[in-house]
N, C-alpha and C positions, 0 to 999 in steps of 0.2 A: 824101208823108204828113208833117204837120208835128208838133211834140212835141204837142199840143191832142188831136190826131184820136189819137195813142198813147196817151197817157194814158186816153183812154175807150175804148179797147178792153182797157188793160192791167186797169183796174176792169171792165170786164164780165166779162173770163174771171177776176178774183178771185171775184168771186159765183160763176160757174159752179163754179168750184170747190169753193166753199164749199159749192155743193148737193152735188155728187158725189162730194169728196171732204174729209168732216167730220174733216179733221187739228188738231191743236192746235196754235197758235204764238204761245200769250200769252207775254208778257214779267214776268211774274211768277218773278221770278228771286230765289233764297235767297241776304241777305247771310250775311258771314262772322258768325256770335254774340259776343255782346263781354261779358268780365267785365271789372266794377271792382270792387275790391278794396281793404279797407282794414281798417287795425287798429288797433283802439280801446277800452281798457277791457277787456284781458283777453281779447277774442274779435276773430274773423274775420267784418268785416261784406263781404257777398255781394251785388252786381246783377246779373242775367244777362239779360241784354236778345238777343231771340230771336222766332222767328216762332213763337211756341206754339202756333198752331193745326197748324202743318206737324210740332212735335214729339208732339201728341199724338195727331195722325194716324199716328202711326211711319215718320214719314220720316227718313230716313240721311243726312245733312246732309253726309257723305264722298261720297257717292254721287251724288245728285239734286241739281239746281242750279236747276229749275224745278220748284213745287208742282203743276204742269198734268203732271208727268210722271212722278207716282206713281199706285200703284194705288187708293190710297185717296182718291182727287181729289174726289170726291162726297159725302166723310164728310168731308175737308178744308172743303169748302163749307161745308158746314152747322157745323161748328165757325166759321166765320168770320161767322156770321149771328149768332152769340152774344153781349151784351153783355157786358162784363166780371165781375162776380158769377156770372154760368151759366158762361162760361167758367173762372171760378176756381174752382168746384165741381167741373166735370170734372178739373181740373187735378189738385185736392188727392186727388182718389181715386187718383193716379198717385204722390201725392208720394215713396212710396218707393222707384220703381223711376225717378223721376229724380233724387235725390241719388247713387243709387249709380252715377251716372253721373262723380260727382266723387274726387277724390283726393283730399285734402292729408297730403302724408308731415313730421312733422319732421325735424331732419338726425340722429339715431339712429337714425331709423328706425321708431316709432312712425307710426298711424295714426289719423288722426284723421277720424272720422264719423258723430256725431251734429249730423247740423244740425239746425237750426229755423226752421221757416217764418214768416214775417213779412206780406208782403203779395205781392199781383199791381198792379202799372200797365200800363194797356194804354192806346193812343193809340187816340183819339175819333175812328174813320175811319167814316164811315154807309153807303156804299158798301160792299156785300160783295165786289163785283169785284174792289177793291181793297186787297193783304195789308197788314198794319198789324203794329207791333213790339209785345212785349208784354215788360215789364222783372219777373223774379221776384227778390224780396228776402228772402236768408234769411244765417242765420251762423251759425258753430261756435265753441266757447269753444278758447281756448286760454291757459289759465294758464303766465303766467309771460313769453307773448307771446315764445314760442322761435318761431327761425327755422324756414322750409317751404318745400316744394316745392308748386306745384299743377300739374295735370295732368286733363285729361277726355276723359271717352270717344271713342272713334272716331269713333261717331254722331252725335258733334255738328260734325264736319267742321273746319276751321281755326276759331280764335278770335282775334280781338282782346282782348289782354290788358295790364290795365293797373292798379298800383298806384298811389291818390289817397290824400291825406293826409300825404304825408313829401315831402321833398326829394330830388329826382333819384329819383323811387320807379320800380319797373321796369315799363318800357312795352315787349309783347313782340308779333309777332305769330306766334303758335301755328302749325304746323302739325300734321294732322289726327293725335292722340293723343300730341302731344310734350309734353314737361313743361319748366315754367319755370323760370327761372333762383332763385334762394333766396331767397326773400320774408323779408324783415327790418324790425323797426320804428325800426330809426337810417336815419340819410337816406342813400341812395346815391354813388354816385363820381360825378363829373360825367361826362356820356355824350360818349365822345368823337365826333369827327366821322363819322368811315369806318364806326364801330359802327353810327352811323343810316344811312347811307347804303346799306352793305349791307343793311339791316333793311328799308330801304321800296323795296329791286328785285323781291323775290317779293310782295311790294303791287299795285305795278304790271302786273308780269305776270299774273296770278292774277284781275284785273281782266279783261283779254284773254281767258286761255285759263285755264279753259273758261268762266271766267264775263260774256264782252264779248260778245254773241252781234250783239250792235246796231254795235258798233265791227268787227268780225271783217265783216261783211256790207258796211261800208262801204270795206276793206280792198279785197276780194275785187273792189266796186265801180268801184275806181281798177284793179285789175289786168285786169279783164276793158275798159278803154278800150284797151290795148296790152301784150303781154310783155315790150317792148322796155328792157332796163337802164336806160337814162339815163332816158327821160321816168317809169317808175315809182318810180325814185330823186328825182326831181324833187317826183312829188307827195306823196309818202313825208316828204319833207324839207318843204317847204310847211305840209301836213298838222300835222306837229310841231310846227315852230314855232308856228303856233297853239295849238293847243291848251295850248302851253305855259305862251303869254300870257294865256290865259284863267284857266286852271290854278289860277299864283300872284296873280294880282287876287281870284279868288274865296275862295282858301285863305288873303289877307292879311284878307279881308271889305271890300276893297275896292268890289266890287259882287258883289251877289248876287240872284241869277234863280232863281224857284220854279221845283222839276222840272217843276211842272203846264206851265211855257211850254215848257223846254228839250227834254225827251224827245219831244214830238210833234215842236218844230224837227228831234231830232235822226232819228225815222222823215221828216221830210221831204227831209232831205237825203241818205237812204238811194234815194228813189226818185227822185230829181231826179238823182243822180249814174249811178245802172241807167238812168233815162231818156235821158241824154244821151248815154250809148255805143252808141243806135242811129243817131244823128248825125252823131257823129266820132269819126274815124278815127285821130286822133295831139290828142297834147296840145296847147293854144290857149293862149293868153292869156287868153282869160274865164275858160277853167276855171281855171289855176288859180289866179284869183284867188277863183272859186268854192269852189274846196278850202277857201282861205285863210277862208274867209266859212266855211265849214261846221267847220273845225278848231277856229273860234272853239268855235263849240258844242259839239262833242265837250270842249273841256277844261273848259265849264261842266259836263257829265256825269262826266266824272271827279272834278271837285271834291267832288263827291255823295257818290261814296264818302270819299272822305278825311274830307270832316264827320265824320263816326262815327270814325273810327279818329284825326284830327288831325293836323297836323305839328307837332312843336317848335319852340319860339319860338328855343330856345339855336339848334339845327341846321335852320333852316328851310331853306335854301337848299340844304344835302346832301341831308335830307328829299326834298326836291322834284327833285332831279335822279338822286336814286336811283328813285323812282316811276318818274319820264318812261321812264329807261332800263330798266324794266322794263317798260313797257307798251311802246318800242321793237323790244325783245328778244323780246315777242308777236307785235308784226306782222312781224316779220322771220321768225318761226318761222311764221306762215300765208302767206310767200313762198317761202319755202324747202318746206314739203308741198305747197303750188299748184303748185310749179316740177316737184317729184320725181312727182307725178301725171301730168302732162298734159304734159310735154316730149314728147312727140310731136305731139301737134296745135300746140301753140308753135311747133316748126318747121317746119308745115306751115300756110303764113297762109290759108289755106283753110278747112282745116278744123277752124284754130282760132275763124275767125270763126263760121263755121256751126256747129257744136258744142258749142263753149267761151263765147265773148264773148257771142252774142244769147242762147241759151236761158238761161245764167247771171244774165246783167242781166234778163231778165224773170220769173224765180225772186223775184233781190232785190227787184227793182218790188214786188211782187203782196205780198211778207213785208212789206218797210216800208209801202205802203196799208193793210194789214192794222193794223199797230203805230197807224199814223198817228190810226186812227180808234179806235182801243180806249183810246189814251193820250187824245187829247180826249177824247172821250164816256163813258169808266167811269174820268176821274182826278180 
């Protein structure tokens, strides 16, 4: 059987299954919400850029990482067929039970919460398939522009947080209901190096697990060709290194590649890498230069993220090596649970292969075909 005659068998049992067993596996994945933050004239100006349709479906943003995986998926829908003015009507009927989603303490200890709503911007996406960010603009006075802490709800999951307008202003990234460091309108200390450094490892990671479902699958990919240490440290290391290259070129804005090509590349390389472990047996030389070729593209998808959240120009190079080692520290932790699962069939090359390696790789087949043609055809 050659890879040609697999590949059209691996697509027909995709359909079959699709008829008989109507599961979900969009890639409609919830980024982290990002506030900027700035102080000017006496008040606190607000952007909270977020998937609005998924908050005012009442999605738990701690909880759900895909909007296909809540119960209100079909009220989410028709919230996303809304153009921005209907969308912002629903919105404002909620306006109070989403400010009181926010903090701001001064450092006495006073509370501060009367906000005021300003506008909605939402990106011009036509495609209801596909989710679109939507930035709410609002602010709270605060006379006399005393220092503060901000902090939000649980339900809004991790935040990207960030103060514009002052020098060295605080760039944090939140984890789910933590509060920030003391927001001030004189300019900050300069950020030392290790401070970013550790700052962009749970970046990275957090990228991965639980929210890399596309990178985790391609993981999974290389381990199910062999469990043997060296050649999966091999492509492990390969792997890296690219995406590394790709990474920092994209993150310098050296070259940049619209998601619309990458993401489809990157379900392609999902199923090419499932498909080729029904071939061989131990790691080659094509593959992995093949790796080398597909790492490329995963660190053009990691770049994607970081867009939104940025690296510093001061610490760029910590920035970036603290990320990598945190998206490292992911796939090393989906080695270490593959390894503490299936150490039995591991050591039995039998019935690791019949088991583990072919039904595994024709899982990930069947998921990236699925991606392959949802990211063309509805992006």
């Amino acid at each position: 059987m050659n890879k040609l005659s697999l590949f059209v068998i691996i697509i027909l049992s995709f359909k079959t299954n699709l008829i008989f067993f109507p599961f979900q596996l969009s890639s409609h994945e919830l980024s982290p919400n990002i506030i900027n933050l700035q102080l000017e004239k006496n008040r606190i100006d607000i952007k909270f850029t977020t998937n609005l349709e998924a908050y005012l479906a009442g999605v738990d943003f701690s909880i759900i990482n895909n909007t296909n995986e809540h119960d209100e998926e079909e009220y989410y829908k028709k919230l996303r067929k809304l153009n921005k003015s209907e969308l912002t009507e629903i919105f404002l009927k909620k306006w109070d039970s989403f400010i009181s989603l926010f903090y701001i303490s001064l450092e006495d200890g006073t509370k501060l919460n009367n906000f005021n709503f300003s506008k909605v911007d939402t990106e011009n996406i036509d495609n209801p398939d596909v989710s679109r960010l939507s930035t709410v603009h609002f602010f709270i006075e605060n006379p006399g522009m005393k220092s503060f802490t901000f902090q939000a709800s649980t339900i809004l999951g991790e935040i990207i947080f960030r103060q514009t307008g002052v020098q060295n202003g605080i760039t944090q990234y939140l984890f789910t209901g933590e509060k920030s460091e003391i927001v001030s309108s004189v300019a900050g200390k300069p950020i030392i190096w290790y401070d970013t450094f550790l700052e962009y490892i749970p970046v990275g990671f957090t990228h991965i697990l639980p929210k890399g479902l596309d990178h985790i699958l391609f993981v999974l990919g290389l381990l199910f060709l062999t469990p043997k240490f060296y050649p999966l440290l091999l492509q492990i290391s390969i792997f890296t290194l690219a995406h590394t290259i790709t990474l920092a070129i994209s993150s310098l804005k050296i070259i940049t590649i619209s998601s619309k090509i990458v993401e489809p590349l990157i379900a392609a390389s999902i199923i090419y890498i499932a498909v080729e472990n029904f071939f061989n047996a131990s790691l080659t030389k094509n593959r992995s230069i093949t790796i080398f070729f597909f790492g490329l593209l995963h660190g053009l998808g990691f770049a994607s993220v970081l867009s939104n959240f940025g690296l510093p120009s001061a610490n760029f190079v910590w920035a970036l090596v603290g990320f990598n080692i945190g998206v490292e520290i992911g796939q090393i932790t989906i080695i270490f649970v593959f390894y503490a699962i299936c150490i039995y069939w591991i050591n039995t090359k039998n019935y690791y292969t019949k088991f583990i390696s072919m039904p595994g790789s024709a899982i990930i087949a069947l998921i990236g075909v699925f991606w392959f043609f949802e990211r063309t055809l509805f992006t």
